[in-house]
C-alpha positions in Angstrom: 0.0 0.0 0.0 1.7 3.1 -1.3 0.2 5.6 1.0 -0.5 4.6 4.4 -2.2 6.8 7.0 -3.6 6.5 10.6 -7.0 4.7 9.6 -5.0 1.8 7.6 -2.8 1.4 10.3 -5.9 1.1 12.0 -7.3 -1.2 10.6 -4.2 -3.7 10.7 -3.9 -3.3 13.9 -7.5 -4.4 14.7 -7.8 -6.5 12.5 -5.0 -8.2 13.4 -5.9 -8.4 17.1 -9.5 -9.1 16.7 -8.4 -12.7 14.8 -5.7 -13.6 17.3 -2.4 -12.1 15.5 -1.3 -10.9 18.8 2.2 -10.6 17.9 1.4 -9.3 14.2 -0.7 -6.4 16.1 1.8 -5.4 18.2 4.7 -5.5 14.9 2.4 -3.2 13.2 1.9 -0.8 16.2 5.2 0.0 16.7 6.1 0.2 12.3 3.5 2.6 12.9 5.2 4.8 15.2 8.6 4.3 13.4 7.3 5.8 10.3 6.4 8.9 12.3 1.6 8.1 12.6 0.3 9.0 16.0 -1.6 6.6 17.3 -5.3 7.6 18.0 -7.8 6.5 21.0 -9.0 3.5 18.5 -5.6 2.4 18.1 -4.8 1.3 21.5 -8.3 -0.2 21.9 -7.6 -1.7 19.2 -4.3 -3.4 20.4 -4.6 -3.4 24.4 -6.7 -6.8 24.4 -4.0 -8.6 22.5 -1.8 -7.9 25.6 -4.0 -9.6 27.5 -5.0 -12.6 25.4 -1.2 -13.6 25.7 -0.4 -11.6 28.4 2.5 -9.6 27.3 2.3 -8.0 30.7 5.6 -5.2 29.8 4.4 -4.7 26.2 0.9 -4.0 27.8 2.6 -1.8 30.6 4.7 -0.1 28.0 1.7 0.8 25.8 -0.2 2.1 29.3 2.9 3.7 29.6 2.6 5.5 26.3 -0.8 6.7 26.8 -0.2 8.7 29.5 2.3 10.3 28.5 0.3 11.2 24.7 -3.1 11.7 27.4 -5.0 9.3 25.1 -5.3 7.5 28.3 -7.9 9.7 29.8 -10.5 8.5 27.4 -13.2 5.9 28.9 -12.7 3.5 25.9 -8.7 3.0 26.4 -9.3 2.8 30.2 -12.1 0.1 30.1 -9.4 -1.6 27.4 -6.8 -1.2 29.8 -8.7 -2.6 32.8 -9.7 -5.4 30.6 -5.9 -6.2 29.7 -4.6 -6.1 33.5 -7.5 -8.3 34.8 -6.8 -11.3 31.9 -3.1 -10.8 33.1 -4.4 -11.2 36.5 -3.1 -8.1 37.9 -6.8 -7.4 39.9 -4.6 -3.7 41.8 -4.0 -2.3 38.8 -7.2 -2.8 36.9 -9.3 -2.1 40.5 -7.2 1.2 40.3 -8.3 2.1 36.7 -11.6 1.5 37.0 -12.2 3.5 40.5 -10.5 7.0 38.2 -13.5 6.2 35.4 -15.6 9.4 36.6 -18.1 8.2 34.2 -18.3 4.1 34.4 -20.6 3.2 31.8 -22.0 -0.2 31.7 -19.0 -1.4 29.6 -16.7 -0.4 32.5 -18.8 -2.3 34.9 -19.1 -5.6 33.0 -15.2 -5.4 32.8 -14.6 -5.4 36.6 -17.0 -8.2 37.1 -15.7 -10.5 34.2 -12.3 -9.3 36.0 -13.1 -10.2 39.3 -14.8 -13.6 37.9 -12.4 -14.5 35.7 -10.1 -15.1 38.6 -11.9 -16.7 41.0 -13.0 -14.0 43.3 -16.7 -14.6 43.3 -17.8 -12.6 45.6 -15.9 -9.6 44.6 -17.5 -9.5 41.5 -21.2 -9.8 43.4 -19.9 -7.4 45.4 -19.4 -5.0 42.1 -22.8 -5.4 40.6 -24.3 -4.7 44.1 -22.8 -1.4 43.5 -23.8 -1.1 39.7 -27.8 -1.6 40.8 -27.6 1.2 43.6 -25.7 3.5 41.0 -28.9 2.5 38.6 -26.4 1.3 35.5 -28.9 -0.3 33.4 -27.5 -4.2 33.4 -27.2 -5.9 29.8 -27.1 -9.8 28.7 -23.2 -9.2 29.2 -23.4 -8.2 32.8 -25.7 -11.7 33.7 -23.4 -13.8 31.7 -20.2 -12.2 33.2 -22.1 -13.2 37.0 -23.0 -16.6 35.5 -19.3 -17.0 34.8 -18.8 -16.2 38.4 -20.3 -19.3 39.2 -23.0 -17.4 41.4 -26.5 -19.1 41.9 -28.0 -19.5 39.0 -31.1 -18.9 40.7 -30.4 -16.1 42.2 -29.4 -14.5 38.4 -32.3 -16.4 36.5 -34.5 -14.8 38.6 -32.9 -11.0 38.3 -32.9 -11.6 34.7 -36.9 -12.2 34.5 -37.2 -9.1 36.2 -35.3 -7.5 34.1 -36.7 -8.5 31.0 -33.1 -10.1 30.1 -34.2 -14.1 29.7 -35.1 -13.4 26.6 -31.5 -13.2 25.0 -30.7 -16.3 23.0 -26.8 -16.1 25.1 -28.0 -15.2 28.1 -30.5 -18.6 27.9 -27.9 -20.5 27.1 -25.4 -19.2 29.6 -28.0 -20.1 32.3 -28.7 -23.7 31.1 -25.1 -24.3 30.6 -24.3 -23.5 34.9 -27.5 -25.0 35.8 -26.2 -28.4 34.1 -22.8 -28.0 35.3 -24.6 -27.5 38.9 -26.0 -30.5 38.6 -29.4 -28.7 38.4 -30.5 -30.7 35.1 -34.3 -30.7 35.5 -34.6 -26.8 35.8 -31.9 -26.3 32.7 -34.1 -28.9 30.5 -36.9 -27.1 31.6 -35.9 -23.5 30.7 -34.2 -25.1 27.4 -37.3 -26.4 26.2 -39.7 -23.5 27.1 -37.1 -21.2 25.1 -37.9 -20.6 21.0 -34.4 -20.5 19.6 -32.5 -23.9 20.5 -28.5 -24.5 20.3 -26.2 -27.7 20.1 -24.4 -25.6 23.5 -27.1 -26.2 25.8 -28.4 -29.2 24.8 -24.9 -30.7 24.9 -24.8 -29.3 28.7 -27.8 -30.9 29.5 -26.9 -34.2 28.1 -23.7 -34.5 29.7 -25.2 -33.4 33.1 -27.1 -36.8 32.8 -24.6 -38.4 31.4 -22.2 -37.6 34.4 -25.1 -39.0 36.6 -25.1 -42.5 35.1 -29.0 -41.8 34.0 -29.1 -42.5 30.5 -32.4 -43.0 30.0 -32.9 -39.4 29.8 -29.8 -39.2 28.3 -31.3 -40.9 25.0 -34.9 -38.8 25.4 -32.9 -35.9 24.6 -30.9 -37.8 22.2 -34.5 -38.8 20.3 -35.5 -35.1 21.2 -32.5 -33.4 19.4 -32.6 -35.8 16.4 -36.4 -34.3 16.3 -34.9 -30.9 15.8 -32.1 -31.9 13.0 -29.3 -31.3 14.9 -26.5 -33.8 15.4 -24.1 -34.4 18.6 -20.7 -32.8 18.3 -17.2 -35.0 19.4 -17.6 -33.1 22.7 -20.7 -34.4 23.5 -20.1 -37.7 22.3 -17.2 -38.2 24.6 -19.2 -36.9 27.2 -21.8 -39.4 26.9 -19.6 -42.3 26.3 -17.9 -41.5 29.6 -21.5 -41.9 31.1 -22.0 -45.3 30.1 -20.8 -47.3 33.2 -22.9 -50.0 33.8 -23.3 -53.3 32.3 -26.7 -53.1 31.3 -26.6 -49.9 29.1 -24.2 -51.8 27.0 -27.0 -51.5 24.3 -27.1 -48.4 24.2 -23.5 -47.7 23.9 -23.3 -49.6 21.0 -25.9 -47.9 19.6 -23.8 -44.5 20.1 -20.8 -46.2 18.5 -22.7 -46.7 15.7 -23.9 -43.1 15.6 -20.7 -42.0 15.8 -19.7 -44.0 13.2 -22.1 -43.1 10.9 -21.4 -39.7 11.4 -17.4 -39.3 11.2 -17.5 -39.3 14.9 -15.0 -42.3 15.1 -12.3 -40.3 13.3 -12.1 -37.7 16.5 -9.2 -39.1 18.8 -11.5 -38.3 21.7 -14.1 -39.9 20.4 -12.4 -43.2 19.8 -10.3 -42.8 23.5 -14.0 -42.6 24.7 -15.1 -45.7 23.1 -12.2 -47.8 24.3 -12.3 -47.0 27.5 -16.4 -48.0 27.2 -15.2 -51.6 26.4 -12.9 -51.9 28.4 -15.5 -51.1 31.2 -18.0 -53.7 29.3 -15.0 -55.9 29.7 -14.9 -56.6 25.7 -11.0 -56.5 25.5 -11.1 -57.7 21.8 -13.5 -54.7 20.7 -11.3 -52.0 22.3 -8.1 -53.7 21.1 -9.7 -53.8 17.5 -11.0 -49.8 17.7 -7.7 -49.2 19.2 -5.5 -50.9 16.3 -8.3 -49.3 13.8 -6.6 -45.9 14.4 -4.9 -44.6 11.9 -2.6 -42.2 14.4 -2.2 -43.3 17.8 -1.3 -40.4 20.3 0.1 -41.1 23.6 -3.5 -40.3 25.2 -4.9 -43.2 23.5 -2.0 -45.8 24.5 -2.5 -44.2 28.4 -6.3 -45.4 27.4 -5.8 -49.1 26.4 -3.0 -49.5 28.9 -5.8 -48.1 31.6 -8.4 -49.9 30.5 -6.0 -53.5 30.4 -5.1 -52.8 34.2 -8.5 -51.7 35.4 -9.7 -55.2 33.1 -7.3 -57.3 35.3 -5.2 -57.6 32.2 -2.2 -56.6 33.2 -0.1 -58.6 31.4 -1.8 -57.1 28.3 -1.0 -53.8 29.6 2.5 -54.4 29.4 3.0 -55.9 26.5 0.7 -52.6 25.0 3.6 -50.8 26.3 6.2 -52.6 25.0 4.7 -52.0 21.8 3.8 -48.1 22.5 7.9 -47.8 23.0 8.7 -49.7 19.7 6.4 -46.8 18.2 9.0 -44.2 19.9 6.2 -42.4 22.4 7.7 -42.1 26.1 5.0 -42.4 29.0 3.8 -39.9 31.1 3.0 -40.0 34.6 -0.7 -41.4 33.7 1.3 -44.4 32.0 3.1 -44.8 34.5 0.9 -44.9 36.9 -1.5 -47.3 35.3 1.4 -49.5 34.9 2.5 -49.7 38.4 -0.6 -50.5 39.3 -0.5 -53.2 37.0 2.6 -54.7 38.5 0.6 -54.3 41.9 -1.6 -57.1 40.0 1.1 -59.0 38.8 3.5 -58.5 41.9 6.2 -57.8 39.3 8.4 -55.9 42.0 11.3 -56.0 39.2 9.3 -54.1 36.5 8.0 -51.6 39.2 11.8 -50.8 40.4 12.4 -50.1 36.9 9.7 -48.0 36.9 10.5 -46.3 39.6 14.4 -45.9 38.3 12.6 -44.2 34.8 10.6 -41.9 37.2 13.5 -40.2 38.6 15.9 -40.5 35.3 13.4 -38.2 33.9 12.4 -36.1 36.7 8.8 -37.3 36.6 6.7 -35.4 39.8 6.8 -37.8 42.2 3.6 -36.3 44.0 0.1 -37.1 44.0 -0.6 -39.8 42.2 2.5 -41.0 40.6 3.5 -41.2 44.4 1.1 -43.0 45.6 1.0 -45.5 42.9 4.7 -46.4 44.1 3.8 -46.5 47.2 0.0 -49.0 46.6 2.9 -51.4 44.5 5.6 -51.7 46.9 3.6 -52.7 49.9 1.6 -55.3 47.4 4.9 -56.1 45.8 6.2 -57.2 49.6 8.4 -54.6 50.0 7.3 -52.1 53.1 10.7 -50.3 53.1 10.6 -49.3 49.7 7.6 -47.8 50.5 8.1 -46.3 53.4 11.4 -44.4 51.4 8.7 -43.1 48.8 6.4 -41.8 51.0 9.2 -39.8 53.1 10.5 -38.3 49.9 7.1 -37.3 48.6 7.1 -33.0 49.9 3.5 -32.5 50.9 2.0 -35.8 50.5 -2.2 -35.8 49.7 -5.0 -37.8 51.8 -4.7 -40.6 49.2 -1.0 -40.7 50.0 -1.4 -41.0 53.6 -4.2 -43.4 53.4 -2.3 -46.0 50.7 0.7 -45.7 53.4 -2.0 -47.0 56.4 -3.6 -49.3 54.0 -0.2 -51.2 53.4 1.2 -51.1 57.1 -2.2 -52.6 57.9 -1.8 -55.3 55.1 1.5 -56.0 56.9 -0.5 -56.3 60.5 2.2 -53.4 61.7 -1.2 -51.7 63.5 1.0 -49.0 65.4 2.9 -48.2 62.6 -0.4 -47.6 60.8 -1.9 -45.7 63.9 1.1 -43.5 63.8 0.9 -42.8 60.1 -2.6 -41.9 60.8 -1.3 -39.3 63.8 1.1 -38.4 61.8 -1.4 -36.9 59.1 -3.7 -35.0 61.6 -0.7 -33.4 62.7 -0.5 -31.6 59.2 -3.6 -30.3 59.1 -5.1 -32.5 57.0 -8.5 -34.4 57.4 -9.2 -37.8 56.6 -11.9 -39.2 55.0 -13.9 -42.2 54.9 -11.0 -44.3 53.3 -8.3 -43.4 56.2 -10.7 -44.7 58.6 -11.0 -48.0 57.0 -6.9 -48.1 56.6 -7.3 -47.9 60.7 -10.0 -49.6 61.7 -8.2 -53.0 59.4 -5.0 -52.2 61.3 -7.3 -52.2 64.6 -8.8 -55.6 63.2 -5.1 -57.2 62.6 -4.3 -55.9 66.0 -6.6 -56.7 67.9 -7.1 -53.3 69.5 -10.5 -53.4 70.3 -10.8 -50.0 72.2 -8.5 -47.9 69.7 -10.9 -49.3 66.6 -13.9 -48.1 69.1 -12.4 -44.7 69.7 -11.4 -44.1 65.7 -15.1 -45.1 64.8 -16.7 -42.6 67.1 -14.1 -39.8 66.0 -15.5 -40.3 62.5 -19.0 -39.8 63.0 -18.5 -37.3 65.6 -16.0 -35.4 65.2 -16.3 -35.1 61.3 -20.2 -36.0 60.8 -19.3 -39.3 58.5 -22.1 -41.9 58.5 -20.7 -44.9 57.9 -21.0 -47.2 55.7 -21.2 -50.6 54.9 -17.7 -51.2 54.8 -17.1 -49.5 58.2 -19.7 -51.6 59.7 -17.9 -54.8 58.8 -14.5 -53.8 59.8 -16.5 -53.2 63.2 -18.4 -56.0 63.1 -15.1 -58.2 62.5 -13.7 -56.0 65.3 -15.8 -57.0 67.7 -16.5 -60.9 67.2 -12.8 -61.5 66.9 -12.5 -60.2 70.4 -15.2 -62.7 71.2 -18.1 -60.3 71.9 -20.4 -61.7 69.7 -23.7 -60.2 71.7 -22.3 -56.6 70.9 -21.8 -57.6 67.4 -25.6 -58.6 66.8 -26.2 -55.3 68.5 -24.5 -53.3 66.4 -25.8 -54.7 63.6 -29.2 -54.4 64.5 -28.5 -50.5 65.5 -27.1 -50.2 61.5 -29.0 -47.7 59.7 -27.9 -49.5 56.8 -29.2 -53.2 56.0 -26.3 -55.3 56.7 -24.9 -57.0 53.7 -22.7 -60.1 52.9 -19.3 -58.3 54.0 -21.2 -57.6 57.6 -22.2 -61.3 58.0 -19.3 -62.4 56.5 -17.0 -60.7 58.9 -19.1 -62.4 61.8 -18.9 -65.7 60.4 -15.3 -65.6 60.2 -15.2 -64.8 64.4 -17.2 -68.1 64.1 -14.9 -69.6 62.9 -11.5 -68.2 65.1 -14.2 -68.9 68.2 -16.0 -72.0 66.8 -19.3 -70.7 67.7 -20.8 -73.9 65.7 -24.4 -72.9 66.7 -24.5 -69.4 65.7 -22.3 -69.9 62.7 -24.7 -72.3 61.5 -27.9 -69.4 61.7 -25.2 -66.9 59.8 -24.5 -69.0 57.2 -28.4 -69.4 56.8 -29.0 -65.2 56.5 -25.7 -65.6 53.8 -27.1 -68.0 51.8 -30.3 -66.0 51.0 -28.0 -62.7 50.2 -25.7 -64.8 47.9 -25.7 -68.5 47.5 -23.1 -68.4 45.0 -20.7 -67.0 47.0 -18.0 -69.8 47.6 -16.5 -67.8 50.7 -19.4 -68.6 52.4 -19.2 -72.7 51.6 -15.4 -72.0 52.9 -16.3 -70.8 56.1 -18.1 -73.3 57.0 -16.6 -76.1 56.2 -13.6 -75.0 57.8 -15.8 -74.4 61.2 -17.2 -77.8 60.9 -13.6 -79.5 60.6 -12.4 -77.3 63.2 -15.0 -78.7 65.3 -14.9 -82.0 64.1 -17.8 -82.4 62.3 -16.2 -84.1 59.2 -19.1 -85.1 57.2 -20.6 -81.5 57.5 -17.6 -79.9 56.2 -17.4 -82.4 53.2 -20.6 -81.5 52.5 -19.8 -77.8 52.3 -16.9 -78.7 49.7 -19.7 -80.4 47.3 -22.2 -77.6 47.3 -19.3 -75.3 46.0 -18.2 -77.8 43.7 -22.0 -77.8 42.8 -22.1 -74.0 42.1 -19.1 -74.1 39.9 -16.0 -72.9 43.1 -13.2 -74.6 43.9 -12.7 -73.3 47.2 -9.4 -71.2 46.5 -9.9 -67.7 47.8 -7.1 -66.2 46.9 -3.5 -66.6 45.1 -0.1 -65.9 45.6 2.1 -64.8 42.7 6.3 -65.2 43.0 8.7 -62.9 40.8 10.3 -65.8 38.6 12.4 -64.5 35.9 13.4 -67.3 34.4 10.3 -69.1 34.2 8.2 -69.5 30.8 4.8 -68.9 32.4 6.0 -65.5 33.8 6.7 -64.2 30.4 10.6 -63.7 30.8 10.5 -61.3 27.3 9.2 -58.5 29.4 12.3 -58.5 31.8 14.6 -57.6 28.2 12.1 -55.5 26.5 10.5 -53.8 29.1 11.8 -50.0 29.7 15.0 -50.3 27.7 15.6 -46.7 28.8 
């Protein structure tokens, strides 16, 4: 362009900014003031929001810097600009402090101090700011709602404002409500106010249906399915996934199927998300062979989608698979992450491959992987299952500021290993820092109360938790006391206890009293337990186990054969559990994985 003025420049410069060329926008701004053009007011509103998009904090500064000393920053426009760049850079004084000089705040002004205050998490702040926009009478706009609904503020509380206001009838301001009422959890009202609204979007409708998605209830997740089809629209990818992370149970396979093949006749399938999504469906149906054949199916295979099969091997109680997926994920040149890594150690948990998890733990800190969280407490759950309680103990010492799950997988395993103080100590320990446990941690000490016998200290633990931190307990609890209390022989408390559950007592709870039965060989009230367990679940073979090993223990030899042929009956072979040895050199252990696993 032979002759350039002020306006062209511009209009580069907006136009630039406006379609996310920050750095282009801020070239062209200063070629403009090399070849001698004063910039106007338009020209640093113009520029100042690509300074906060990226947040070039001293180029933004610099340009503030500028307009005071041209006094273009006294106009209202290039101060509301300016406040907008200093809240995106999260610097909340400096864009406070420009907005409190506006002698005039329009309603522009305003909405930038609450989307300020909003956008970084200070909530009440920004109610606090359109308290003082209604008693200054600044007429609100759709932008001011939304920029409240982004504070996560009640949508209630703002759906009812905007009827008064005569605001629910903008298309974004609709749609802004029915998205936080989903996200809330609120999924009735949001379907409500979606369908009683003319103008319908793919936004809110994907909201809702991932709201019911998220709670497992997809029945009403495929009415709005059949309702949307009704309306010619079709589900995006981000729906999709969010649905197919929704389909957890067994019985909804159907219709999970019936997705995939939505998604395949709609292109769906060729979104990485989409096909991560399936996968991990399968894997949860437990069809290994599907999601190994989507898997293979891809035609590029990122590292989220290896972290997806190797997940979904381990969480199938296919771990060997898992390894071998890795294996191959190497010979493809990816490296893991901490999510592979983590899935995999808790594979060799399953495996007890204490070797494998070593090397694991070797590639963790050649690579200056975050040992925290859950990469932490993955080493941690494999060690103590992999028989090594030292090596675990080393882990959890160097881990800085380690989370409730990290304390509670360290009591879990020195209750695995009966060392009940140790456990106790660990649980001290963590109320020491400050931190509060939850219902896990009280499990993890009431089993080390259990392998201890420490009938008083499991009493005390279980009143602290529904007193001192309001937990009811649950079915799990009840057991571990319930086990508490028989092994210490005092079976009359035991029936007491149960009877005072709020919860009906379950297998686990008459489980755990049969097996005091059995220590005590209480014959005669075995014998009614065994009865109450056979209506709950007559399949389960612990129960046959239980009491034939009561009736030898007492003698009674003919009873306990007995036992062993009704489980024989039901298809058990009386082996409750296994043992697994590290054997490198044996065939059946799979010696490859020892040379081609993590040849780092």
């Amino acid at each position: 362009m032979p002759d350039r003025d002020v306006v062209s420049w511009n209009a580069l410069i907006c136009g630039c900014s406006r379609n996310g060329y920050d750095v282009d926008a801020l070239e062209s701004f200063v070629q403009m003031l090399r070849e001698g053009f004063s910039p106007l007011q338009t020209t640093l509103v113009g520029l100042v929001p690509s300074c906060g998009r990226r947040e070039f904090v001293f180029q933004g500064r610099s340009i503030h810097g500028f307009g005071i000393k041209t006094g273009i920053d006294l106009d209202s426009q290039v101060k509301n600009a300016l406040t907008y760049m200093y809240a995106k850079s999260g610097d909340l004084e400096a864009a406070e402090l420009l907005f409190e000089e506006l002698e005039d705040k329009s309603v522009v002004s305003w909405n930038t101090m609450i989307g300020a205050y909003a956008g970084n998490g200070f909530f009440n702040e920004s109610m606090l700011v359109f308290k003082r926009m209604v008693e200054e009478k600044v007429e609100v706009n759709p932008v001011t709602i939304m920029s409240l609904l982004a504070a996560n503020i009640s949508p209630e509380l703002i759906h009812c404002y905007a009827i008064k206001t005569g605001l629910l009838n903008n298309g974004s301001v609709v749609t802004s409500l029915v998205c936080l009422y989903a996200k809330c959890g609120i999924t009735e009202l949001a379907e409500l106010l979606y369908w009683s609204f003319p103008q319908k979007n793919l936004v809110s409708l994907t909201a809702i249906i991932s709201s019911y998605a998220e709670k497992g209830n997809m029945d009403l997740v495929v009415e709005c399915f059949s309702r949307m089809q009704q309306l010619d629209m079709k589900l995006d990818s981000v729906a999709m996934v969010s649905i197919l992370h929704g389909i957890t149970d067994p019985s909804h396979m159907s219709i999970g199927i019936a997705f995939h093949g939505y998604a395949l006749k709609n292109g769906l399938d060729t979104h990485n998300l989409v096909s991560n999504g399936l996968i991990s469906m399968y894997f949860k149906f437990n069809d290994i062979e599907a999601a190994f054949s989507l898997f293979y199916e891809m035609p590029e295979k990122p590292l989220i989608s290896w972290n997806s099969v190797i997940s979904g091997c381990v969480q199938a109680g296919r771990a060997s698979d898992a390894m071998k997926c890795f294996c191959q994920m190497k010979m493809f040149g990816l490296s893991p992450d901490t999510i592979t890594v983590a899935s995999l150690l808790t594979g060799c948990s399953q495996l007890g491959y204490l070797r494998l998890g070593e090397r694991l733990h070797n590639y963790i800190l050649r690579n200056n992987l975050e040992v925290e969280d859950f990469v932490g407490t993955s080493l941690i759950d494999m060690y103590t299952k992999c028989g090594s309680i030292l090596l675990a103990e080393r882990v959890f010492k160097s881990i800085r500021e380690p989370c409730v799950a990290t304390w509670n997988t360290m009591i879990s395993g020195y209750s695995w290993y009966g060392l009940e103080h140790n456990a106790l100590n660990c649980y001290s320990k963590m109320r020491e820092q400050g931190l509060e446990p939850d219902r896990i941690t009280f499990l993890g000490v009431l089993a080390a109360c259990i392998h201890g016998g420490l009938l008083h200290e499991g009493k005390k633990h279980f009143q602290i938790m529904k007193e001192e931190f309001g937990m009811v307990p649950n079915l799990q609890h009840c057991a571990c006391m319930v086990g508490l209390l028989g092994r210490a022989g005092l079976f009359e408390e035991a029936l007491l206890f149960i009877k005072n559950m709020e919860s009906e007592p379950d297998s686990a709870v008459w489980g755990a009293l049969l097996n005091a039965c059995c220590i005590h060989q209480e014959i005669k009230l075995g014998e009614c337990l065994a009865k109450k367990l056979y209506l709950l679940d007559y399949k389960n073979c612990g129960l046959y186990v239980l009491m034939s090993n009561l009736y030898a223990a007492t003698n009674r030899w003919n009873d306990a054969a007995k036992m062993r042929e009704i489980m024989k009956d039901i298809g058990g072979d009386g082996t409750s559990g296994v043992s697994q040895i590290e054997v490198t050199s044996s065939r059946e252990m799979d010696p490859d994985l020892y040379q081609e696993f993590l040849p780092f």
